[in-house]
N, C-alpha and C positions, 0 to 999 in steps of 0.2 A: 548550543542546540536550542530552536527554536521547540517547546510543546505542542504537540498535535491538537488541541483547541484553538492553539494560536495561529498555528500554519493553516487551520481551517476559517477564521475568521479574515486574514488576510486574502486568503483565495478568494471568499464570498467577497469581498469588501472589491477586486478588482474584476468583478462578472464573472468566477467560476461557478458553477452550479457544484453544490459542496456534498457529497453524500463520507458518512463514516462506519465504522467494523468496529463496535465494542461492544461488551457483554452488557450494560443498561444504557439507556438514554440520559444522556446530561447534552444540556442546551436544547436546540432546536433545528438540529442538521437532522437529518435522516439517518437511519439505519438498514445497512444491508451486508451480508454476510460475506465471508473473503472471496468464496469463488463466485460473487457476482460482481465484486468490485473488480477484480480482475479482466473478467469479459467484458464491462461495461463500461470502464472508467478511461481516461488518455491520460491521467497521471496518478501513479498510487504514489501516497509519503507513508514510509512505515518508521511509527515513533511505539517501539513498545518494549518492550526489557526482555532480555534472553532467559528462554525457561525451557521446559521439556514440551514445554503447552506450544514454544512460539518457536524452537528451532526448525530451520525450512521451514517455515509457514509459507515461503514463495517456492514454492518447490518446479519443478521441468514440466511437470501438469497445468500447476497456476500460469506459469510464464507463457507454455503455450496457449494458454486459452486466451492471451491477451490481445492488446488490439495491433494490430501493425502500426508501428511508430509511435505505441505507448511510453509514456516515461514512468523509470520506477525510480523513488529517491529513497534510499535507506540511511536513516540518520539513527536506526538503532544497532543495535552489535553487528557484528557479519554474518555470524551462524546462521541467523533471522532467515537470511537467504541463504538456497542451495549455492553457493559462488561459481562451480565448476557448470552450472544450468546459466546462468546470468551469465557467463563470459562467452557458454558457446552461442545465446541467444545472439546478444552484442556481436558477436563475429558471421553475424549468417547475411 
């Protein structure tokens, strides 16, 4: 698994325009909060460890509010996402 600093310097490095969701600023992406990334972004990558803080953090709320033909990559646990919300998003 690639580090979420890294998959953001990658992204920046091939013309993504890079914004991140963490609790302080480290480096020089931007910060904005989960349900703005969700509305505003075409692709979220969620790198972050299963906790009581981050189970569903993608929940049927966030997913709806995304963008039509958003991409979401989860490279951390499952829980992270609602799965039963991600699969019936995926099937519509």
């Amino acid at each position: 698994m690639i580090p979420g600093p890294k998959v953001a310097e990658i992204a920046r490095a091939i013309g993504c325009d890079v914004v991140v969701c963490r609790r302080k600023q480290e480096g020089d992406f931007p910060l904005a909060d989960i349900d703005t990334l969700c509305r505003e972004c075409d692709i979220i990558s969620l790198h972050v460890p299963l906790s009581e803080e981050t189970r569903n953090l993608i929940n049927r709320e966030r997913i709806e509010s995304m963008k039509r033909g958003a991409i979401l990559v989860n490279t951390a646990r499952g829980a992270v996402c609602d799965e039963k919300a991600v699969a019936e998003a995926a099937n519509k």
